[in-house]
BAZASE-253558 format. One record per atom (N, C-alpha, C): residue number from 1; residue in one letter; atom name; x, z, y. Coordinates in pm, whole numbers, always signed. Layout:
REM residues N
(atom NUM; "A"; "CA"; (X; Z; Y));
...
REM end
This chain:
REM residues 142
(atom 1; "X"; "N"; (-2261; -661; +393));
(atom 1; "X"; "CA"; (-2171; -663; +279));
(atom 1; "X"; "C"; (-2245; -601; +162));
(atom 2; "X"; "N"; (-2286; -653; +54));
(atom 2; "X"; "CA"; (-2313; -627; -68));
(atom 2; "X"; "C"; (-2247; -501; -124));
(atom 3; "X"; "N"; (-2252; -459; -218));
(atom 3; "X"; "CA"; (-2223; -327; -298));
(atom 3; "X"; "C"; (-2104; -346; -345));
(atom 4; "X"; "N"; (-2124; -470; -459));
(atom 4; "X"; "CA"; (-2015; -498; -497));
(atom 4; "X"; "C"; (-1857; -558; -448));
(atom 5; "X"; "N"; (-1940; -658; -321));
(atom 5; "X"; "CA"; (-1771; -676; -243));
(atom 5; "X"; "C"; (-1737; -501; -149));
(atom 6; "X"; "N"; (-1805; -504; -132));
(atom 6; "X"; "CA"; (-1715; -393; -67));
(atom 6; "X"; "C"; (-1610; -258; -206));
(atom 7; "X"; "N"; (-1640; -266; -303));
(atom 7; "X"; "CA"; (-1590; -210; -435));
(atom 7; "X"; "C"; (-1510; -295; -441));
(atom 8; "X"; "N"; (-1486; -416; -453));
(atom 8; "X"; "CA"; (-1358; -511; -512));
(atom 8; "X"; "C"; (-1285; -479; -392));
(atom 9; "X"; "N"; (-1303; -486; -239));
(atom 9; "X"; "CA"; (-1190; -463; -168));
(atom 9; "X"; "C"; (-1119; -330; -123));
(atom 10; "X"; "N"; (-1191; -244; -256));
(atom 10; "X"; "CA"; (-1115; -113; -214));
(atom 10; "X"; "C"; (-1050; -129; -342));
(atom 11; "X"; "N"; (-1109; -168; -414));
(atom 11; "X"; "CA"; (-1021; -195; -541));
(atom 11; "X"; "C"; (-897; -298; -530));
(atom 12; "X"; "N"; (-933; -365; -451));
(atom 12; "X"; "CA"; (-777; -444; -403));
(atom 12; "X"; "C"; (-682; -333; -376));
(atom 13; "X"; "N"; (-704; -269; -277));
(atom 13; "X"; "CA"; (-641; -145; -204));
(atom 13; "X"; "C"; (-561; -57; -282));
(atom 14; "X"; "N"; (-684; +20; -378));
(atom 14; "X"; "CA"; (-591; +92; -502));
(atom 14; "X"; "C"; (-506; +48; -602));
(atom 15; "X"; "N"; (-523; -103; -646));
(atom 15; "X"; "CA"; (-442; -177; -740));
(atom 15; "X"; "C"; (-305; -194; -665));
(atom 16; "X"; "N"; (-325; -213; -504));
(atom 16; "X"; "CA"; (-205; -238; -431));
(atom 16; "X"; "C"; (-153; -96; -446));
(atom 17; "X"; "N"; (-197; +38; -419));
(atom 17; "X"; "CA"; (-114; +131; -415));
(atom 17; "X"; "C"; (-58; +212; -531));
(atom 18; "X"; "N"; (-123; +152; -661));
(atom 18; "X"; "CA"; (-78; +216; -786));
(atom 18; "X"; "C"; (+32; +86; -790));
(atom 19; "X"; "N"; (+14; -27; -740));
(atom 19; "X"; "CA"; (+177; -125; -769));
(atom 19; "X"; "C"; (+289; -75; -721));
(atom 20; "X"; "N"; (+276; -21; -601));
(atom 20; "X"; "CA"; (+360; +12; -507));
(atom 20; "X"; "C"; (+430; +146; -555));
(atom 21; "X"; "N"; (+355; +243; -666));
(atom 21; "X"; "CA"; (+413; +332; -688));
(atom 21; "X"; "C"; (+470; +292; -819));
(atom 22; "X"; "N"; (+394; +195; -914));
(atom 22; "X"; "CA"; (+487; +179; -1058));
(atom 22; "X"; "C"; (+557; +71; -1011));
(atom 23; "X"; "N"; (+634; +28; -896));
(atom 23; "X"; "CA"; (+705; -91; -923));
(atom 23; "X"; "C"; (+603; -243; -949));
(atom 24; "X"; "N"; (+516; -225; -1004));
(atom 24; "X"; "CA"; (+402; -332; -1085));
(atom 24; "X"; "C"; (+447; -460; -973));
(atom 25; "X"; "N"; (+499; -563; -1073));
(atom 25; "X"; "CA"; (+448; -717; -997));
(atom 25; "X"; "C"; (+366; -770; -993));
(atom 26; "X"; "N"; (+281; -734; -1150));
(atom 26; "X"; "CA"; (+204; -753; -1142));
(atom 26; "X"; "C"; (+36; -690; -1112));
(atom 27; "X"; "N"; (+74; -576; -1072));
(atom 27; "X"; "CA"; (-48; -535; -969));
(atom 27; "X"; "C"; (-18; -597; -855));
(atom 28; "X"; "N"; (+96; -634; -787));
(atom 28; "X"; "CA"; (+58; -685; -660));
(atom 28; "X"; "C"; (+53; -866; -682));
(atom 29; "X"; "N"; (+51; -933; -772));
(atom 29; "X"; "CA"; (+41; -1059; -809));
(atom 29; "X"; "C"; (-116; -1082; -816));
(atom 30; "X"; "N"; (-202; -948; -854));
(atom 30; "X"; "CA"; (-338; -974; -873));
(atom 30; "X"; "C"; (-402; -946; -729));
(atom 31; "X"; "N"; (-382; -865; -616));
(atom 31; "X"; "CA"; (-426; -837; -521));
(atom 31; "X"; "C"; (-377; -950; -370));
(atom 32; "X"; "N"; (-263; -976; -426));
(atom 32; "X"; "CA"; (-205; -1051; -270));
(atom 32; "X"; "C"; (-203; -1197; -314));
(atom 33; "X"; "N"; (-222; -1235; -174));
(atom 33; "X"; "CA"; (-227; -1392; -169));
(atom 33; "X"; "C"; (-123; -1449; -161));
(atom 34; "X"; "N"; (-68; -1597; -175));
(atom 34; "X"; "CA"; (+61; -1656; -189));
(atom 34; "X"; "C"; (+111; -1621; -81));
(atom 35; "X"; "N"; (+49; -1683; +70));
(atom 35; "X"; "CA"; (+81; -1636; +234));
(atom 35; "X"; "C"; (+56; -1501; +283));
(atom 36; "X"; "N"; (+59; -1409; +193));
(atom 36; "X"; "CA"; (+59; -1246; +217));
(atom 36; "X"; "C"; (+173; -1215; +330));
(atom 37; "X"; "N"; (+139; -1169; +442));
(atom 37; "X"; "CA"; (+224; -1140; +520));
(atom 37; "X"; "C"; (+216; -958; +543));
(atom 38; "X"; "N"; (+296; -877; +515));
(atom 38; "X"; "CA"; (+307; -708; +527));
(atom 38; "X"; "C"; (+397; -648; +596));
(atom 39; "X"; "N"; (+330; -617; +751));
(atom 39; "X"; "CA"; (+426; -580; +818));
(atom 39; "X"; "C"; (+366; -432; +845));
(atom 40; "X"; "N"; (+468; -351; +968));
(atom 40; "X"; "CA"; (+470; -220; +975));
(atom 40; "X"; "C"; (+594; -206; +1082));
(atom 41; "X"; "N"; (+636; -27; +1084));
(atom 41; "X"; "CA"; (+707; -20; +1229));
(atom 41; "X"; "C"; (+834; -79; +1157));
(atom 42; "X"; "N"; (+917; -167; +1218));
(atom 42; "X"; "CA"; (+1058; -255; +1239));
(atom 42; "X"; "C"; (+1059; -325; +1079));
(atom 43; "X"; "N"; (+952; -369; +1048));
(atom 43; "X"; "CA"; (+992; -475; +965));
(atom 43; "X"; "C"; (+841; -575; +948));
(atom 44; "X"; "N"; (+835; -731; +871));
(atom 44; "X"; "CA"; (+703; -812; +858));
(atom 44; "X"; "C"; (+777; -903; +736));
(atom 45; "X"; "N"; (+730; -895; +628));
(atom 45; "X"; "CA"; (+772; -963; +492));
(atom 45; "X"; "C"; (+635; -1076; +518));
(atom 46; "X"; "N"; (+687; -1188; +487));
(atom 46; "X"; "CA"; (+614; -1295; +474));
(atom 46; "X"; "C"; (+653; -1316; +362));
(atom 47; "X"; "N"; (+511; -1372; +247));
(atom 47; "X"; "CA"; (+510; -1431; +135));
(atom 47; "X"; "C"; (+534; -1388; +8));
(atom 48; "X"; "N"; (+481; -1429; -43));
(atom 48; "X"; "CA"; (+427; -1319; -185));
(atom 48; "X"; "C"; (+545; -1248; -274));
(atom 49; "X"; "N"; (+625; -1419; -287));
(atom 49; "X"; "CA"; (+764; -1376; -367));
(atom 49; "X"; "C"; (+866; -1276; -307));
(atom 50; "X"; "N"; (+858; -1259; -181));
(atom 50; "X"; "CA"; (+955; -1186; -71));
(atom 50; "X"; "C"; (+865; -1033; -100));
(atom 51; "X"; "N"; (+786; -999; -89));
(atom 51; "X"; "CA"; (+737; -919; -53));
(atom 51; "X"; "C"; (+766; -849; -244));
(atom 52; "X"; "N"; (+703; -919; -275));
(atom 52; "X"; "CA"; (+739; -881; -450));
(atom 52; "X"; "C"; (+888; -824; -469));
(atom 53; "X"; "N"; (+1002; -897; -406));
(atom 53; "X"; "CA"; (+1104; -819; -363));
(atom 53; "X"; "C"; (+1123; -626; -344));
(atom 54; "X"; "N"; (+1041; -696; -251));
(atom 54; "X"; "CA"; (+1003; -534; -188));
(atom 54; "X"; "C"; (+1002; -440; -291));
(atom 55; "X"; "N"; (+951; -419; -395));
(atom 55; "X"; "CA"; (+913; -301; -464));
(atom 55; "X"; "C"; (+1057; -289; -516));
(atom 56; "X"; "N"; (+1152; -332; -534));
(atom 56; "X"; "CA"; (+1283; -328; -585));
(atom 56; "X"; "C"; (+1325; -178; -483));
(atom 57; "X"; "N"; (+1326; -249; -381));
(atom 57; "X"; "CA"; (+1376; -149; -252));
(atom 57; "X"; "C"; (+1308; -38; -240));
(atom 58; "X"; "N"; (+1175; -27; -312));
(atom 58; "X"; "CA"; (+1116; +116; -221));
(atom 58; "X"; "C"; (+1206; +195; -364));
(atom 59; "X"; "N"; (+1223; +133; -486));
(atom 59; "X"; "CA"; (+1267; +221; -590));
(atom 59; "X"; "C"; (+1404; +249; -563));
(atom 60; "X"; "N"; (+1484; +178; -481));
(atom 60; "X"; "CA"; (+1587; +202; -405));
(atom 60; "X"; "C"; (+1620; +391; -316));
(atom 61; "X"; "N"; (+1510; +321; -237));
(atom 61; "X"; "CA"; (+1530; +411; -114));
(atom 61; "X"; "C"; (+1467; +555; -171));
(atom 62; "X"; "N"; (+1383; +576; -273));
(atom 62; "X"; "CA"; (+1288; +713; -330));
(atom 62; "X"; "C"; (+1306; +713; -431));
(atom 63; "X"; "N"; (+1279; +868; -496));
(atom 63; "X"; "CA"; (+1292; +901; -658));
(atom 63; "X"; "C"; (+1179; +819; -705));
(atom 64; "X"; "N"; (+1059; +868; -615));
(atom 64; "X"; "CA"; (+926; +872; -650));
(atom 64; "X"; "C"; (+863; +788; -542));
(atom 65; "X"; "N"; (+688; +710; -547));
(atom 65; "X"; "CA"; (+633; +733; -423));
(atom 65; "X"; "C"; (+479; +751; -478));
(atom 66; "X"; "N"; (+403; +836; -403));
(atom 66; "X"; "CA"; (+194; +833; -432));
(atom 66; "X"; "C"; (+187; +778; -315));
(atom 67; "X"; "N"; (+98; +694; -331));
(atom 67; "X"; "CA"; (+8; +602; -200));
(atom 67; "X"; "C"; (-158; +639; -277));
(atom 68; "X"; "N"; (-197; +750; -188));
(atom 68; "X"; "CA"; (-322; +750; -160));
(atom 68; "X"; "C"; (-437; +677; -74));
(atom 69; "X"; "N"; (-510; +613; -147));
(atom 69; "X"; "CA"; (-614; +521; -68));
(atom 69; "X"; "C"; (-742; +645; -31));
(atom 70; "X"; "N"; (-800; +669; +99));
(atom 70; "X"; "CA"; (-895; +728; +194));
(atom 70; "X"; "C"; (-989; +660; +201));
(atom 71; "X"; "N"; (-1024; +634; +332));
(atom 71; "X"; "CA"; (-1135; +564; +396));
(atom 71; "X"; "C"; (-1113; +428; +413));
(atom 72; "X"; "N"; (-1237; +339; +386));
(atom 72; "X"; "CA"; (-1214; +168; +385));
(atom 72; "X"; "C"; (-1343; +137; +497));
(atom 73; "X"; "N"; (-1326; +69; +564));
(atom 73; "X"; "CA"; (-1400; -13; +656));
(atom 73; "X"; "C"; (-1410; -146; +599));
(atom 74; "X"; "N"; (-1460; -230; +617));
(atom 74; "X"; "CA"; (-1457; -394; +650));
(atom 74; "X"; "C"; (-1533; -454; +661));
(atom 75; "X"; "N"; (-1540; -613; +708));
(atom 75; "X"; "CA"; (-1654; -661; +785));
(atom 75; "X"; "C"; (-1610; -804; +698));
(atom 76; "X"; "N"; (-1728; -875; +613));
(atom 76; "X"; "CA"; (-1736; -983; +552));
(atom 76; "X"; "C"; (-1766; -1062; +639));
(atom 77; "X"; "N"; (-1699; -1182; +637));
(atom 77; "X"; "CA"; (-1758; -1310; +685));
(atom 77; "X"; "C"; (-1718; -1424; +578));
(atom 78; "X"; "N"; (-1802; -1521; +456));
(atom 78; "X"; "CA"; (-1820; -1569; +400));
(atom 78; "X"; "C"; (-1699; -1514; +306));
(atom 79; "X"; "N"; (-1585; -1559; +264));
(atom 79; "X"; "CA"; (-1497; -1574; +189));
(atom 79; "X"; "C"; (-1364; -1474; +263));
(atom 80; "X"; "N"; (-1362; -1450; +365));
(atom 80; "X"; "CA"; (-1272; -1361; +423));
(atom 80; "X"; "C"; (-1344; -1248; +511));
(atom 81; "X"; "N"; (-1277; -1161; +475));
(atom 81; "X"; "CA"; (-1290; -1014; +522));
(atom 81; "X"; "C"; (-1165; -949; +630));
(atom 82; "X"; "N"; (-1234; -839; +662));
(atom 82; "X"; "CA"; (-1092; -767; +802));
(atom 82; "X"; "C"; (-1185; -661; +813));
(atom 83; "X"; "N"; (-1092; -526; +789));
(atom 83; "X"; "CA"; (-1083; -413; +792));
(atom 83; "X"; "C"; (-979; -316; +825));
(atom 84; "X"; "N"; (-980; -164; +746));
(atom 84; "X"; "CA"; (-872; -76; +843));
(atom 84; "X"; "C"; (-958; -18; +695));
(atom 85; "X"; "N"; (-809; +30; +641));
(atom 85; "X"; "CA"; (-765; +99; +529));
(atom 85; "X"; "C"; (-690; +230; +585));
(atom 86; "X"; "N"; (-753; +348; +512));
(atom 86; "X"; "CA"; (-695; +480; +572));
(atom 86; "X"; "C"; (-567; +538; +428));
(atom 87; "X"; "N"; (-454; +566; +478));
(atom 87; "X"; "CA"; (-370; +561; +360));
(atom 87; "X"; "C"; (-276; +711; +370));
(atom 88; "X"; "N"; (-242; +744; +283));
(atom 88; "X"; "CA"; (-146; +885; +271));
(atom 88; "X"; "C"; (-74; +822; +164));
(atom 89; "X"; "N"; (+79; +803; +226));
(atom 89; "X"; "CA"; (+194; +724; +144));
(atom 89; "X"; "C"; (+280; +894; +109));
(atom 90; "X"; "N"; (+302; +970; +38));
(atom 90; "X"; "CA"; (+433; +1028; -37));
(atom 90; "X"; "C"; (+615; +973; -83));
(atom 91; "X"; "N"; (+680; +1002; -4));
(atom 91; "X"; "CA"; (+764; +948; -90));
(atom 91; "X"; "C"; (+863; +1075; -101));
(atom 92; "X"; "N"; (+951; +1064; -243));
(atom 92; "X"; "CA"; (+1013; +1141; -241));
(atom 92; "X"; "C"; (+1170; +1128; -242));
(atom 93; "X"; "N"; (+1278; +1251; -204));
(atom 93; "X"; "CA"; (+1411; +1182; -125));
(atom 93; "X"; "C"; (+1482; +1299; -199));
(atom 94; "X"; "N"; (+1557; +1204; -219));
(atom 94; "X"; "CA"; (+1698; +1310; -295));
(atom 94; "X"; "C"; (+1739; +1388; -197));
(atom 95; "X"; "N"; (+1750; +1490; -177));
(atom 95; "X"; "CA"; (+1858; +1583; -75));
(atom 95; "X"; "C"; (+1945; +1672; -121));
(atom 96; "X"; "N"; (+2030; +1681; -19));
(atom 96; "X"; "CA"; (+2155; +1777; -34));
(atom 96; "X"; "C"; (+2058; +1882; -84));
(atom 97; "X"; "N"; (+2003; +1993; -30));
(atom 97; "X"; "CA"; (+1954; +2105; -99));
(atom 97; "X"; "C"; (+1834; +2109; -166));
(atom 98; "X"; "N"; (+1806; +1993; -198));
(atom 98; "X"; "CA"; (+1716; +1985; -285));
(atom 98; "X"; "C"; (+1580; +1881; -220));
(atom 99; "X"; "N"; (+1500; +1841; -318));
(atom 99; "X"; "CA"; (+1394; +1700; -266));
(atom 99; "X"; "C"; (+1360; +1736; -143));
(atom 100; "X"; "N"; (+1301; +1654; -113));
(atom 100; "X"; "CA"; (+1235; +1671; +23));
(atom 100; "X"; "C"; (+1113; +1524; +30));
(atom 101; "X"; "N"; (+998; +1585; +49));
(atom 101; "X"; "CA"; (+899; +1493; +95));
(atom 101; "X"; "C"; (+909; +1458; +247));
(atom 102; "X"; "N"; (+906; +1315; +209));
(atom 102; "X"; "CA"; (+845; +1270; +369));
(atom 102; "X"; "C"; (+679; +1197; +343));
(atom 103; "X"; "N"; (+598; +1224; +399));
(atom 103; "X"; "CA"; (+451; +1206; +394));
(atom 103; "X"; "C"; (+409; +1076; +519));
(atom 104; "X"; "N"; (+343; +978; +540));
(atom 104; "X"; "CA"; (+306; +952; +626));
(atom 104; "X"; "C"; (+169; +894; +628));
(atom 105; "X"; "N"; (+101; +947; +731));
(atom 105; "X"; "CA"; (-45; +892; +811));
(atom 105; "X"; "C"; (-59; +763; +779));
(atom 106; "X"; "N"; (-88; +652; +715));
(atom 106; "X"; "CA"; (-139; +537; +771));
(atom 106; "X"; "C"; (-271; +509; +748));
(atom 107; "X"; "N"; (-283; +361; +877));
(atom 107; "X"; "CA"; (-371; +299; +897));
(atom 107; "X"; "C"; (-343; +162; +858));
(atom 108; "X"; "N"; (-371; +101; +759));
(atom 108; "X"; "CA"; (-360; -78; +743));
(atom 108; "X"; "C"; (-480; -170; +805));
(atom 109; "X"; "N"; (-417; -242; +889));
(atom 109; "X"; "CA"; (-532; -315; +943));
(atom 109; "X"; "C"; (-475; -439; +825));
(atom 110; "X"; "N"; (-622; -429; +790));
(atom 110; "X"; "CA"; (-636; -531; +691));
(atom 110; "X"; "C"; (-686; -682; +653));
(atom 111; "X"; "N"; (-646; -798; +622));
(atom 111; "X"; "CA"; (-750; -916; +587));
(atom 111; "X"; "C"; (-704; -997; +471));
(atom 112; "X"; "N"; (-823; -1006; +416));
(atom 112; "X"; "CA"; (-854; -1026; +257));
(atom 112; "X"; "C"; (-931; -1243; +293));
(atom 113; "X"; "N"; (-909; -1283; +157));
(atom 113; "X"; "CA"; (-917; -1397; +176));
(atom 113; "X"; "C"; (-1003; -1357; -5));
(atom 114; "X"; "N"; (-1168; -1427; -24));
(atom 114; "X"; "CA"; (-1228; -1462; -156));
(atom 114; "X"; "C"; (-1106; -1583; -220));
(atom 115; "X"; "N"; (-1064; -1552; -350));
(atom 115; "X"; "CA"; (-974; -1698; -415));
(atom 115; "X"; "C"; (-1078; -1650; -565));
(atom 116; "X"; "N"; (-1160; -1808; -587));
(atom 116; "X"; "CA"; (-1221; -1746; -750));
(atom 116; "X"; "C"; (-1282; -1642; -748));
(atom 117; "X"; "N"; (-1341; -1564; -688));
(atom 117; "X"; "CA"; (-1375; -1484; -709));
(atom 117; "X"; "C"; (-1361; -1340; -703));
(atom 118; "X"; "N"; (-1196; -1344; -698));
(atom 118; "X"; "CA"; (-1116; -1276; -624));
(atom 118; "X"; "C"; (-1092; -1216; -510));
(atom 119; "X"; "N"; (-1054; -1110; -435));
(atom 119; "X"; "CA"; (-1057; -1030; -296));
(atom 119; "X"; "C"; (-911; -1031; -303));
(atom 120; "X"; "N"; (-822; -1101; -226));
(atom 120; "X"; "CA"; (-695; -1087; -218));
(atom 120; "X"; "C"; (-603; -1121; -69));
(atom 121; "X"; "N"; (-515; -1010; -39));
(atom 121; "X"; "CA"; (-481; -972; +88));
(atom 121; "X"; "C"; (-434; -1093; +155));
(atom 122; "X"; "N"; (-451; -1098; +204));
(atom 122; "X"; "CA"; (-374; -1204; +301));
(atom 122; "X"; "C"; (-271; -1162; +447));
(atom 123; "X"; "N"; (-297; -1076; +484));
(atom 123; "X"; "CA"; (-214; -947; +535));
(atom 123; "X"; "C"; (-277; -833; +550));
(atom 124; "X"; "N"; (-154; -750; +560));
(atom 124; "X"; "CA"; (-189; -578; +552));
(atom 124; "X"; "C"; (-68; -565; +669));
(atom 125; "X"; "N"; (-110; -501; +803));
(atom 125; "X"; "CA"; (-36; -442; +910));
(atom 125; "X"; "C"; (+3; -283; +870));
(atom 126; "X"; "N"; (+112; -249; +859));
(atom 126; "X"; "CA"; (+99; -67; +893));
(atom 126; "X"; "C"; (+159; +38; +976));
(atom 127; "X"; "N"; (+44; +92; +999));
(atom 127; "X"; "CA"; (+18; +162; +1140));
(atom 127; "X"; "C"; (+27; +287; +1111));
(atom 128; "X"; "N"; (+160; +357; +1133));
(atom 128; "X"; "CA"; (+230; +475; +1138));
(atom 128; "X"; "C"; (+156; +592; +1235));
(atom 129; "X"; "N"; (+53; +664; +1205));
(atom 129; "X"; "CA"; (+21; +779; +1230));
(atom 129; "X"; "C"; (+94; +839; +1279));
(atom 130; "X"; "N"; (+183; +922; +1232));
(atom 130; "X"; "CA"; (+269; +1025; +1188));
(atom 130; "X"; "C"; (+300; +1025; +1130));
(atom 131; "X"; "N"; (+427; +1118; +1091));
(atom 131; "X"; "CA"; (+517; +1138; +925));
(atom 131; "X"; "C"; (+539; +1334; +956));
(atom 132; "X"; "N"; (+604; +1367; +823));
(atom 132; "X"; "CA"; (+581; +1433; +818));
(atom 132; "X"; "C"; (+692; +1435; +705));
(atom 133; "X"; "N"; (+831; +1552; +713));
(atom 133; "X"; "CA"; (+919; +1582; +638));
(atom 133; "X"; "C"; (+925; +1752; +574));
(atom 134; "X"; "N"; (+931; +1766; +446));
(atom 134; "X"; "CA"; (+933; +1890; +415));
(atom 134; "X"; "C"; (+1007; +1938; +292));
(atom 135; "X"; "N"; (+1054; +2024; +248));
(atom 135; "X"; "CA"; (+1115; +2054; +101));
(atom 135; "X"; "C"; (+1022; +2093; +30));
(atom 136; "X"; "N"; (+1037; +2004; -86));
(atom 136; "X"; "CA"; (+964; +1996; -219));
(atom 136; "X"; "C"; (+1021; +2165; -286));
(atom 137; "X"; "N"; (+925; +2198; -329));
(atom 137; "X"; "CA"; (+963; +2361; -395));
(atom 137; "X"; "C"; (+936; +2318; -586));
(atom 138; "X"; "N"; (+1049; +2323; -643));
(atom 138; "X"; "CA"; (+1083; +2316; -773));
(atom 138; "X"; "C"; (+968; +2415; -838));
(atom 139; "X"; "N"; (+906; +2397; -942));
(atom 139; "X"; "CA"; (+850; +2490; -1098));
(atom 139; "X"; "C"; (+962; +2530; -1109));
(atom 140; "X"; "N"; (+985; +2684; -1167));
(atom 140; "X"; "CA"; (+1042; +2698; -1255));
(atom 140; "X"; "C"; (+982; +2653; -1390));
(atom 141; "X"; "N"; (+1091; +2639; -1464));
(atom 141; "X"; "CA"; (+1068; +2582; -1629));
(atom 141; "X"; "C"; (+1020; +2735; -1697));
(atom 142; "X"; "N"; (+891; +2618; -1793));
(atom 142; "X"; "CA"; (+804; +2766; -1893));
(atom 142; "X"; "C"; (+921; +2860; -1964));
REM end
């Protein structure tokens, strides 16, 4: 793998996880493929427009979310790639006594399809580590 593909498919990665935290359609319009399939524990969204859905709901279910991108693996073969993306998802939860983070471990087993020139997912599996729940501790104001 060259220098540069392996940079565009982590850069897929981070464009996907800064979408995922602004809502962006169009960060995930530039990274995922039409047949993008994104599954994980008890759910698998098939298809780009469905999945584009999705970001409605995570703004649903959290105030907030950070998706940190880690460690990238992957293995080129001409125009498609398959790897394992190391991820630290944040999200944050209204609570009775106040926020509360839930954090979780993942692993995305990953595969990317070349379109134009382009590195774009074709599925992303995710593979629940662990989680991890805690209360967010407020600043006081200056």
């Amino acid at each position: 793998m060259n220098a540069s593909d392996w940079m565009a498919l982590r850069r897929s990665a981070e464009i996907y996880a800064r979408g995922a935290d602004r809502r962006s359609e169009a960060d995930w319009r530039a990274v995922l493929a039409d047949e993008i399939e994104i599954a994980g524990p008890g759910f698998s969204i098939a298809g780009l427009e469905a999945n584009l859905a999705s970001l409605a709901r995570l703004g649903e279910m959290f105030k907030a979310t950070r998706h940190l991108v880690h460690n990238q693996l992957a293995q080129i073969d001409g125009d498609r790639a398959k790897g394992e993306t190391y991820s630290t998802a944040e999200h944050r939860l209204a609570g009775e006594h106040g926020d509360m983070l839930l954090v979780w471990a993942i692993r995305y087993q990953d595969e990317w399809r070349r379109e134009a020139g382009t590195w774009r997912f074709t599925r992303r599996e995710l593979i629940l580590d662990w989680e991890e729940l805690r209360a967010l501790k407020e600043e006081p104001a200056p």
